[in-house]
N, C-alpha and C positions, 0 to 999 in steps of 0.2 A: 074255107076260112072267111069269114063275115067282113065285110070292107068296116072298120070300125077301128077306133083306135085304139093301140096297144103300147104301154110304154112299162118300162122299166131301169134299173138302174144295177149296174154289177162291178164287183170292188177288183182293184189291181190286188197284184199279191209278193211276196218275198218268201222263198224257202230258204228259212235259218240254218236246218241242218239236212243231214242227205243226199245233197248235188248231184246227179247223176246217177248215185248209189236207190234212189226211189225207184227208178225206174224199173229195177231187179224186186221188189216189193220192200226192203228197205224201210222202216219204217222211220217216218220224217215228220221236221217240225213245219211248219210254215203260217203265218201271220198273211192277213186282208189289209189293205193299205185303207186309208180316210179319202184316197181319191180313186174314182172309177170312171167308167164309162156310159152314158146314158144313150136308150135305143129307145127310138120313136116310130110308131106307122101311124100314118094318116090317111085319109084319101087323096089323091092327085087334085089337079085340077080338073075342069071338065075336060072334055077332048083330047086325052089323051092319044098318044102315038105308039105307046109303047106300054111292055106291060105292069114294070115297073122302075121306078126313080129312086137313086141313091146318091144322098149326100151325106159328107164326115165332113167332119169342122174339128179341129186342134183343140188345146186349151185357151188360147186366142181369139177363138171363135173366127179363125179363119179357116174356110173353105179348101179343105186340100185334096179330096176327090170327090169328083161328081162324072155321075153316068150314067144311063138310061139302060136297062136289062130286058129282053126280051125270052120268054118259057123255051125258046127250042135253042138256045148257048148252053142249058144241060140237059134237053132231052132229047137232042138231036143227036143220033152218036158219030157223026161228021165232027156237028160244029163243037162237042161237048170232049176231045180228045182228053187222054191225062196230061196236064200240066203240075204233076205235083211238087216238083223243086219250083217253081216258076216265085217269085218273089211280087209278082203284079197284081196292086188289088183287085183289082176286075177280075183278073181269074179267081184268085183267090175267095172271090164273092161264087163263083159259078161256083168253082168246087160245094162253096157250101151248101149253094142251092140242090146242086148232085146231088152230093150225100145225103142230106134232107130226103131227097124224092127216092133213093134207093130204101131208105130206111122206113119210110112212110108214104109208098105209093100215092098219086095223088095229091100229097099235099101241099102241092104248087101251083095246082091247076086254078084256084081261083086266088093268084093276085094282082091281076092285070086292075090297074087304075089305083095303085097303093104309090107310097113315098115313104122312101125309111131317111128317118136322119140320124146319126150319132154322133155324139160329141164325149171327145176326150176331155176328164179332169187332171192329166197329167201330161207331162210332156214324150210327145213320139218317140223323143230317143232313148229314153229312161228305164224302158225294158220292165217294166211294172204292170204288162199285158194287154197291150193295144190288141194282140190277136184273141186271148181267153178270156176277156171281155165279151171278145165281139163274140164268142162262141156261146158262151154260157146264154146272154141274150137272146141270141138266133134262134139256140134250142128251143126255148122258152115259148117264143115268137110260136113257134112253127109244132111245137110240141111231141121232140122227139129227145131221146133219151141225148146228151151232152156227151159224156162219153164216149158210145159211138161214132157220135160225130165228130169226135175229135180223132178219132181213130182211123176215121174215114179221110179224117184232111190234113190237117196240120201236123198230127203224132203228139208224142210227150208222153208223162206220165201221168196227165191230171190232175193233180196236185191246184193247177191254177185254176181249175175249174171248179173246182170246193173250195178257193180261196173267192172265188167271185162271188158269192153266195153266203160267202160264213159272216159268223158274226164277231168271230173276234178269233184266239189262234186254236190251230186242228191239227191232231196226228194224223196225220195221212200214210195210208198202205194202199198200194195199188195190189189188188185183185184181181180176177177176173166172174164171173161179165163186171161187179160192179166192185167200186176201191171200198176201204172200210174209213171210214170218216170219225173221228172222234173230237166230237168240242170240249174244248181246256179252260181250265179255268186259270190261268197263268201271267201273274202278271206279276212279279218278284221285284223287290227293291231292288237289285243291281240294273233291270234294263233302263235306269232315269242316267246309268253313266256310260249309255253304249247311243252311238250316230252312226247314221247311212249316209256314206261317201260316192257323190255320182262321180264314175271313174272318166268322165268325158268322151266317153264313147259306149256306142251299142254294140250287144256282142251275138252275133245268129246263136241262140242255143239250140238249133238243128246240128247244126256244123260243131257243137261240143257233142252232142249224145250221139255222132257219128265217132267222132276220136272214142269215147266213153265204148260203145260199142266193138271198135277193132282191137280191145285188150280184154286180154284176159280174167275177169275179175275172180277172185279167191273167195269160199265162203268166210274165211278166217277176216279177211277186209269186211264184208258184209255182214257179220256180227259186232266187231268192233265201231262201225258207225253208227247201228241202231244200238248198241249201248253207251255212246255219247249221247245221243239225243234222250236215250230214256235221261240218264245221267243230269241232263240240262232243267231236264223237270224236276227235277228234286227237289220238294222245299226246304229251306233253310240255305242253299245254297249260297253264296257271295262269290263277287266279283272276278276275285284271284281266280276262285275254284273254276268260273265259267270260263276265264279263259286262256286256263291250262286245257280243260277241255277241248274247247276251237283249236286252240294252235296243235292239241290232237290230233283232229279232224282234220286241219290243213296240211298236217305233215300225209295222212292215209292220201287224199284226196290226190295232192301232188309226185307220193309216189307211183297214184294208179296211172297218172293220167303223163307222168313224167314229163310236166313244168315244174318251177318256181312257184312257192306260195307270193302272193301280193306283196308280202311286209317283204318277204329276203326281196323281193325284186325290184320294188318302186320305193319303198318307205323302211328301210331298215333303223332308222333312228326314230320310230314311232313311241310314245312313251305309254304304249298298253298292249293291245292284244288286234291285229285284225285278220277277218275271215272274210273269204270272197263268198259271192252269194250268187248263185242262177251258173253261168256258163260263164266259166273262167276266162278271165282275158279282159272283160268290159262291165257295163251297167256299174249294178251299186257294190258297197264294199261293208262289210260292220265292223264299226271300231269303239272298243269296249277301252274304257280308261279312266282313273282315277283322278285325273286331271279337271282343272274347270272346261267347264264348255268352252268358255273364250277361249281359253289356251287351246283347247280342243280346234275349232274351226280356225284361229290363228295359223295353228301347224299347217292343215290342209291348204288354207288359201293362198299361202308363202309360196306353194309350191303349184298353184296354179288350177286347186280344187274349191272352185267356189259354193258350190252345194252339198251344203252341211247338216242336215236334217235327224234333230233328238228323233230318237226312238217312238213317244208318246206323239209327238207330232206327225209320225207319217204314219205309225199303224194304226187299225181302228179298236 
């Protein structure tokens, strides 16, 4: 790899329909957010120490890991142990450098005297893909199939990793070796009366597609979800329709996973429709309503949800 600079830029994502049910190949909706993550390589300074420099910066543009990586933390098989639950970014950098160099022998060997930087355009806690950001890019970086890589490190369905890349929203089916990716042309007059609700906390969705995994799923569930999302595509559809549908979707969802949908449980006197999105428990929320917006983020903020964001404004 040429010491030269390489830069890119890859979008956060939201899967509307399919939760967990993708994973099973389930076919799903999911939308690219308007804010993503940017990855930079430059060359070091002179006199380097080490073989290469890594710095992240928030949406703040502050500085919130930095660390210096030397070639033999993954190809040393002492120092390169698995750490794959391990939640620390430095590992979580080696793993990907691993898996990179299992996937494409070699191709690590020449980045002694490089500097990576990225910067977040959203906020860390907001679960919008700070890690499938940084994946799609790596791949890129480094020129190895994404998928893989993600298979080799973090898991999922990938879903997020065709959201980092799209251009606007995609049915996603996970496959094997590669998912089937379909670009939609979808943008329907109801979604101008549905907002994403940050639920004030982040939720590991490792630790959902573990619960999602220790139950049993039914094929008769796994039809019924990918015929609400075809369902959602329908043109001509309205409001009401979409979200009898969702609260469909919420009732399957909640009986696989046996929680509480969001609305019975935090918001029972909501005056629409809401679906939880990503790994139940945290992140964002979709709240679909016939209501004005004001009234709309009134409700939430009462209650101690200040981030309110129209549909047109976070997706791209």
């Amino acid at each position: 790899m040429p010491k030269q600079v390489f830069q890119t830029s890859t979008r956060g994502k939201l899967l509307l329909t399919g939760e967990y049910f993708v994973l099973d190949g389930v076919p799903a909706l999911a939308v690219p957010t308007q804010l993503g993550q940017s990855f930079q390589v430059l060359p070091a300074a002179d006199g380097v120490e080490h073989d290469l420099y890594w710095r992240a910066y928030d949406k703040a543009e502050k500085l919130w890991f930095s660390r210096a990586f030397d070639r033999s933390e993954w190809t040393n098989k002492y120092l390169a142990r698995p750490q794959v639950q391990s939640e620390d970014s430095a590992s979580r950098i080696r793993q990907l450098f691993a898996a990179a160099e299992a996937l494409k022998p070699g191709v690590t060997s020449r980045i002694r005297g490089l500097k990576v930087t990225t910067r977040l355009q959203f906020d860390r806690a907001w679960g919008l893909g700070s890690s499938s950001t940084l994946v799609a890019a790596f791949a890129k970086w480094l020129g190895v199939d994404p998928y893989a890589l993600l298979a080799k490190t973090f898991g999922g369905s990938g879903y997020d990793l065709a959201c980092a890349v799209a251009k606007g929203p995609i049915l996603y089916e996970r496959q094997a070796p590669t998912p089937k990716v379909t670009e939609l042309n979808w943008q329907p007059d109801w979604l101008r009366q549905t907002y994403f609700v940050y639920q004030n906390q982040k939720q590991n969705s490792r630790e959902g597609i573990s619960a999602y995994r220790a139950k049993t799923i039914g094929e008769r569930q796994k039809q019924a979800i990918g015929e609400i999302t075809t369902a959602i595509l329908s043109p001509g559809l309205h409001l009401r329709a979409a979200a009898h549908l969702l609260a469909e979707h919420e009732r399957i969802v909640s009986k696989t996973l046996n929680l509480p949908p969001v609305q019975e449980r935090l918001f029972p006197n909501f005056p629409g429709q809401l679906k939880s999105l990503g790994a139940w428990g945290g992140d964002f929320l979709w709240a679909l309503s016939e209501e004005s917006p004001e009234k709309i983020r009134g409700f939430f903020n009462s209650k101690g949800y200040q981030t309110v964001i129209a549909y047109h404004d976070m997706v791209l």
